[in-house]
N, C-alpha and C positions, 0 to 999 in steps of 0.2 A: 546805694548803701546809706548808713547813718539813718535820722529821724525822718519820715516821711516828712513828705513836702518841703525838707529843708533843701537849699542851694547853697552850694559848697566852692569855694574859692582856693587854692591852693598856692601859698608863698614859701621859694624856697630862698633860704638863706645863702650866696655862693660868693660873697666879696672878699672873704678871709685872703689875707696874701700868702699867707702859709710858709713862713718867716721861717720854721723852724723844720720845715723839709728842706731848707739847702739846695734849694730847685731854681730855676730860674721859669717851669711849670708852674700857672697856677695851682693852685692845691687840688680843685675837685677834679683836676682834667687829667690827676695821678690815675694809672691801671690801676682796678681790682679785678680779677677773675675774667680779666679778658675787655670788661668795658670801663670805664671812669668814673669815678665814685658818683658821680653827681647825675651819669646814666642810671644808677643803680633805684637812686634817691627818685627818680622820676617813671625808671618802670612800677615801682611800690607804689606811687604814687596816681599812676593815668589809669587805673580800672578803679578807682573810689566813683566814679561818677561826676567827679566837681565839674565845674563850670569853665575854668581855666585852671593854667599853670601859670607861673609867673616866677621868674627867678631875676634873683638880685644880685647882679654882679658890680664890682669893685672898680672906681676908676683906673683905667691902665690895663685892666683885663679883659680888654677886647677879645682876647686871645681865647674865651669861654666862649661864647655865642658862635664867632666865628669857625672851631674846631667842631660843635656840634651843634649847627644851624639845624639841619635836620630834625632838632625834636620840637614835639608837638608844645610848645613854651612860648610865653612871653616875656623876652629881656627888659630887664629894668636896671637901669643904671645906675647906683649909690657914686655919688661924687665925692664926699669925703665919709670915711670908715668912723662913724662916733657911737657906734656900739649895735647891738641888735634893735633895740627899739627904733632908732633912727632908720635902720634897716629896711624892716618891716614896712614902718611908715612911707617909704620910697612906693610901694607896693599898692598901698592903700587906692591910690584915687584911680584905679584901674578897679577897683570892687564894688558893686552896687553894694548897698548898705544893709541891702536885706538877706544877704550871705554869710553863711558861717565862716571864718578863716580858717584854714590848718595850715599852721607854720610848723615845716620842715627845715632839716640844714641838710645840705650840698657834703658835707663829710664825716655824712653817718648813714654809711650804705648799705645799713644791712636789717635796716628797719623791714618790716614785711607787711604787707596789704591788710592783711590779719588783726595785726594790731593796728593799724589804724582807723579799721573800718569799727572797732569796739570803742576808740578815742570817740569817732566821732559822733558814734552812736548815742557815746556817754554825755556830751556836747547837748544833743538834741537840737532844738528850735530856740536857739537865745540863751542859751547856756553857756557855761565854759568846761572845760576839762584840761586836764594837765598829765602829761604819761609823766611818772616818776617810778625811781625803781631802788631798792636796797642793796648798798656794796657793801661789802666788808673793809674797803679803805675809800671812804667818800672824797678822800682828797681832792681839791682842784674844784667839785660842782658846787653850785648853789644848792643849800640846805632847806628843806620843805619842813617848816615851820606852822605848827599844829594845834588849835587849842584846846581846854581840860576837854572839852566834848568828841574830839580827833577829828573837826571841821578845819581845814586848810583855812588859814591867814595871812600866812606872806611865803616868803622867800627869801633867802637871804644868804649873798654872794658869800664865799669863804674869805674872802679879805677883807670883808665887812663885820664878818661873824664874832660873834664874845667866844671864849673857851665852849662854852654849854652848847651853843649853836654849832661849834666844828664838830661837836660828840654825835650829832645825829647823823644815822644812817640813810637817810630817805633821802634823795638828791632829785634835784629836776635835771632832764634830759634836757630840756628846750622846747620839747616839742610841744605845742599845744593849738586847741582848738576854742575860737571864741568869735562872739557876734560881730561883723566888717562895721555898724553902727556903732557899739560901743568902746571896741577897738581904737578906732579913731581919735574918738572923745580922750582916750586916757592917752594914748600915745601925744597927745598936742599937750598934754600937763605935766609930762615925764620932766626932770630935772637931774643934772650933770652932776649932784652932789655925793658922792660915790669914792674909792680909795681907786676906782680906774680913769674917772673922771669921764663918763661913759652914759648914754642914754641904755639902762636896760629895758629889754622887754620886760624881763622877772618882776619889774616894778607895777604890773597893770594888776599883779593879783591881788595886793594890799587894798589896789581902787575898786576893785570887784565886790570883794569881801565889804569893804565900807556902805557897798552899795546896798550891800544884802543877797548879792549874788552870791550861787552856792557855788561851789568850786569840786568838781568833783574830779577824781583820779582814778588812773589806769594804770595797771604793771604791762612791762611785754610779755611775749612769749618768752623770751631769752633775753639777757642780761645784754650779750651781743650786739643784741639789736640796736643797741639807743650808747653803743660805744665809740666813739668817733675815730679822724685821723686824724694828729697835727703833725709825726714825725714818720720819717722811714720805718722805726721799728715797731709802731703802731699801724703802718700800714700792713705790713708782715703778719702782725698778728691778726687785724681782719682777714687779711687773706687767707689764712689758717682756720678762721672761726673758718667763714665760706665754705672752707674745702669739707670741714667735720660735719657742716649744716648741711650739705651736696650728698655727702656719702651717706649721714642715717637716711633722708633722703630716699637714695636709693636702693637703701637694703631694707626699709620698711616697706618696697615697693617689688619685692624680692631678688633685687641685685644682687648677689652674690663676689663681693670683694676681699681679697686675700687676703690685704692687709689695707682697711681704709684710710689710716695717717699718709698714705701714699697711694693718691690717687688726687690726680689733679681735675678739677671743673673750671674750665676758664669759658664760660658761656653756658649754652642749656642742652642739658641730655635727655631724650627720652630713650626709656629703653624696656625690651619689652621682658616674657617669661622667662626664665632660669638663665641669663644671660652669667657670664662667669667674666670679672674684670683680674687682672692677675697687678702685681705691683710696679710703680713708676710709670704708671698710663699717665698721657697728656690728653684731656678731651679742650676743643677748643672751639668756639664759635655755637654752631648747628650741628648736633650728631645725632643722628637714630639708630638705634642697634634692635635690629629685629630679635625675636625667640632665640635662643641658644646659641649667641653668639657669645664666641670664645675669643677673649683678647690678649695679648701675650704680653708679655713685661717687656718695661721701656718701649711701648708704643706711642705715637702720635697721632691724632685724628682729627683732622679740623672741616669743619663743613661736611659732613659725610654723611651717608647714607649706608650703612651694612644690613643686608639680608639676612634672612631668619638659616639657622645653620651653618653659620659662616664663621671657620675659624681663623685670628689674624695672629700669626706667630711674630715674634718678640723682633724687634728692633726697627718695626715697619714704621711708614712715615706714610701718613694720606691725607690730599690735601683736595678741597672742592672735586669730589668724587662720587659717583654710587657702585655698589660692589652687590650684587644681586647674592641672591639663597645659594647656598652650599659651596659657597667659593674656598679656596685655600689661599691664602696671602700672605706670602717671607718665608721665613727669616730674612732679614735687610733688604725687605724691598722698599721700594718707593714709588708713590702710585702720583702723582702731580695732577693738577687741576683739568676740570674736561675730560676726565676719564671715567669709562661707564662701562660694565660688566657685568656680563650674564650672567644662568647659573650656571652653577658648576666650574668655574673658569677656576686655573690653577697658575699662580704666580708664584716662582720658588726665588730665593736666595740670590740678590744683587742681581736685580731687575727691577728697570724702572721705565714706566708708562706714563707718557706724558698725551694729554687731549687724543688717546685712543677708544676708539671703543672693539671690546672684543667678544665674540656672540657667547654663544653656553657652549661648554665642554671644551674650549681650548685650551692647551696647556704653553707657560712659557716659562721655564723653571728655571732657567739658570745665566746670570751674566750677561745680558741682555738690554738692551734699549729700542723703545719699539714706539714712536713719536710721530704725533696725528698722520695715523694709520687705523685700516679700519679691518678688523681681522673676524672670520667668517666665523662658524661651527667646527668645531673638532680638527682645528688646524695646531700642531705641534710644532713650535718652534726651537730648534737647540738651540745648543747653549753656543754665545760669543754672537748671539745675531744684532746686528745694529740697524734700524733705517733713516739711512744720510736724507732727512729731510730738509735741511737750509744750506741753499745755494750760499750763504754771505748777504742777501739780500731780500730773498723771501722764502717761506716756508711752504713747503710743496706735499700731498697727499701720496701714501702707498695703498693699496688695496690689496687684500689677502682673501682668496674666495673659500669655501669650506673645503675639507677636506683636505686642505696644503699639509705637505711635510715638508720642511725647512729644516736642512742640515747646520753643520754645524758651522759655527766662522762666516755666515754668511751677511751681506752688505748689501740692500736695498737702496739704490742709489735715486730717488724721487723725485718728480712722479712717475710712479710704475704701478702696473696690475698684476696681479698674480694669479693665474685661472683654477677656477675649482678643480681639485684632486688633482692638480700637479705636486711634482715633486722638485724640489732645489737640492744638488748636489753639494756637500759638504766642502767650505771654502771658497763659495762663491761668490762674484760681484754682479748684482743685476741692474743693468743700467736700458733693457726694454724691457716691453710685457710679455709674460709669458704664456704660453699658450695650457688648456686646461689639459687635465689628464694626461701629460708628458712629463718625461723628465727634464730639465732646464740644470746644466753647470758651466763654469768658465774657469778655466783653472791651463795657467801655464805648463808645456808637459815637464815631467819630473824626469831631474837628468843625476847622474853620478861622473863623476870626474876623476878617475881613478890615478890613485899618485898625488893628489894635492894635499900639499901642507898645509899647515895652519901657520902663522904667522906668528914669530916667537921674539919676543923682546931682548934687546940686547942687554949683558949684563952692564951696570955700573962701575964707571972705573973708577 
C-alpha cells in the first residue's frame, strides 16, 4: 500500500501510564471487544505492508511486552516519559532513513487499515501527512493551524493556544506519516519550551513547513476512529462506538439484527446469508455462523462454529465448539469446549456437553450431562442422564453406538461402551459394557411396606 516503491516503518506510541484509569493495568493492555487496545492498534496496523512494527513502551511497563510477546512488534523501551517526540525518537535508530514513519498511539483502537492506507498514500515518497479531523468541541487537542492559502503551518497545543487558536475546529489526532531521514533531523532540535514542559512531536511540522515541505492532510472514515482512551468511561464509550461499527457492519452484509445497540462483538464474526441475531447476543473470540442461522436472545458464543440452518434458542452458552447444519440448541443449554456435532443433532433445555462429540440426528433434550463421550447416529437420550466420567483423578471415555435408546435417570459410570441398538432401562446405573441390540437395566426390586408411618415431629412444649 501507499506510494510505490515507498518502505514503510511503523511506530506505535504505548508508554502512557494511564494515571487517570485508576488501574494498577497499564493503559493499552485495558479490554476492548475482547482484545487490548494496543492489539487493536496493531491488527490495523500489520496488513499496510511496512517493514516493521516498533512499539514504545514506558519504563516500569514490562508488564506490555511481556502480556503480549506474541505479536509480530519490536519493543522499545522509553526510560523516562518527556513527551511524544522524545517518544518517537526512542524508535528512530531501529529505522533505515530511507523509510517513511507512520506513527501510531497504542490508545486509539479503533483506527482502521482504510484510513491509513490513504494517510500514507497521502505521504507518498518523502512527504508528510497529518490525519486530522473536525469536532464540535476540540477541547483538550492540539489546533491545526492554517494559512490565508489553507496550507498547514503548525500546530498548536491547547495550553499553548491564544483565545483565536482554541476557536478552531480542525484538531490533530497524532497520527501522522513522515520521512525516517528527516524525522530524525527535527526530532534532535525539538526544545522543552512548552506550558507541559514536554518534547512534542506536533513541533516537526512548523520545521517542515519552514523547509518548504508540503503538509498534506487526511480525515477518517469516522470521527471514532482517531478518538482515544484515558479513562474508564472513555473506554465504555469506544467500546460502544465498536459494537455500532460491528453491527452496521453486519447488516450491510445482510445480517439481520433485532435490535443492534444490543449486540455485542467482542472479537470477529463472519457470518453468512439471512442469518437472524435476536437481542443481548455475546459473540466472542472466533464465531462463524453459517446461512440461516437463527440465534436466540441472551446467548453466548465464543470460538464457534454454527452450521447453515441451525437454530440456537435463548439463554445458551457455547464455548470452543462446532454445531454442524440444522442442529436445534436450548433453551439453557450449555455446550463446553471439544464439543462437535453433526447435523441434525437436537439439544433441548438444561443440558450440557462437555468435549463430546455426537454424530447427526441424536437427540438429548432434557436435564442432562453427557462429558467426553462419543455418541453415535440416532441415539436418544432421556432426560436426567449423566456420564460419571472422573474417577477424582482422571477422566475416563463412554461410548454410545448408533441407534441407543437411553431411558430416563440414567448414569454412565466410565469407561463403558454401549452397543449399537441397545436399549437402557429407565433408572439405570451402567458400570460395564453393554451388549448391542439388547435391552440392559439395573434397578433395585421395588417393594411396598404396608402399615408404615411416616415420621411425625413432636410438638413444642
Amino acid at each position: 500500500m501507499g506510494h510505490p516503491g515507498m518502505a514503510l516503518s511503523i511506530v506505535i506510541l504505548a508508554a502512557g501510564q494511564g494515571t487517570r484509569m485508576r488501574s494498577d493495568l497499564p493503559k493499552v493492555l485495558h479490554p476492548l471487544a475482547g482484545r487490548t487496545l494496543l492489539e487493536h492498534v496493531v491488527a490495523a496496523a500489520r496488513n499496510l505492508g511496512g517493514r516493521a512494527i516498533h512499539v514504545v513502551y514506558g519504563h516500569g511497563g514490562r508488564l506490555v511486552p511481556e502480556r503480549l510477546a506474541s505479536l509480530p512488534v519490536t519493543w522499545v523501551e522509553q526510560g523516562e516519559q518527556l513527551g511524544t517526540g522524545h517518544a518517537v525518537a526512542q524508535a528512530l535508530p531501529h529505522v533505515p532513513d530511507e523509510d517513511t514513519v507512520l506513527v501510531l498511539y497504542g490508545d486509539v483502537p479503533l483506527i482502521t487499515e482504510a484510513t491509513l492506507a490513504r494517510l500514507v498514500a497521502a505521504a507518498g515518497a518523502g512527504g508528510m501527512a497529518l490525519l486530522t479531523v473536525e469536532l464540535p468541541d476540540p477541547t483538550g487537542y492540539g489546533r491545526i493551524v492554517r494559512g490565508p492559502d489553507g496550507a498547514v503551518r503548525r500546530i498548536v497545543e491547547e495550553k499553548d493556544a491564544d483565545p483565536a487558536g482554541r476557536a478552531v475546529r480542525e484538531v490533530n489526532t497524532g497520527i501522522l506519516a513522515a520521512p525516517a531521514r528527516h524525522l530524525t533531523r527535527w526530532l534532535d532540535a525539538l526544545d522543552r519550551d512548552n506550558a507541559q514542559g514536554e518534547f512534542y512531536l506536533t513541533d516537526v511540522i512548523a520545521m517542515a513547513v519552514a523547509e518548504g515541505m508540503a503538509v498534506r492532510t487526511v480525515e477518517p472514515g469516522g470521527v471514532e476512529e482517531v478518538l482515544g482512551v484515558n479513562d474508564c468511561i472513555q473506554l465504555a464509550e469506544r467500546e460502544r462506538d465498536y459494537r455500532r461499527r460491528e453491527a452496521r457492519r453486519l447488516m450491510r452484509e445482510g445480517v439481520t439484527l433485532l435490535d443492534p445497540e444490543r449486540l455485542d462483538v467482542r472479537g470477529s464474526l463472519q457470518a453468512g446469508r439471512d442469518v437472524v441475531i435476536d437481542v443481548g447476543v455475546i459473540l466472542e473470540g472466533e464465531v462463524e455462523l453459517g446461512d440461516r442461522v437463527r440465534i436466540g436472545p441472551y446467548t453466548v458464543i465464543r470460538n464457534a462454529r454454527i452450521g447453515a440452518d441451525t437454530e440456537i434458542l435463548s439463554h445458551t452458552r457455547i464455548e470452543d465448539a462446532v454445531i454442524g447444519e440444522g442442529c436445534r440448541v436450548g433453551p439453557f443449554a450449555r455446550v463446553r469446549p471439544g464439543t462437535e456435532l453433526a447435523a441434525g443433532v437436537h439439544l433441548g433445555n438444561f443440558v450440557e456437553l462437555k468435549n463430546a462429540r455426537v454424530a447427526g440426528g441424536s437427540k438429548i433434550n432434557h436435564l442432562s450431562y453427557v462429558g467426553d463421550t462419543t455418541v453415535g447416529s440416532r441415539v436418544n437420550i432421556g432426560a436426567g442422564t449423566i456420564t460419571c466420567n472422573y474417577d477424582g483423578a482422571d477422566k475416563h471415555r463412554t461410548v454410545i453406538e448408533d441407534d441407543v435408546f437411553v431411558g430416563s435417570d440414567t448414569q454412565f459410570v466410565a469407561p463403558v461402551r454401549i452397543g449399537a441398538g441397545a436399549t437402557i432401562g429407565a433408572g439405570s446405573t451402567i458400570t460395564r459394557d453393554v451388549p448391542a441390540g439388547e435391552l440392559t437395566l439395573s434397578r433395585a426390586p421395588q417393594q411396598t411396606r404396608p402399615g408404615w408411618k411416616r415420621p411425625v415431629k413432636k410438638p413444642k412444649g
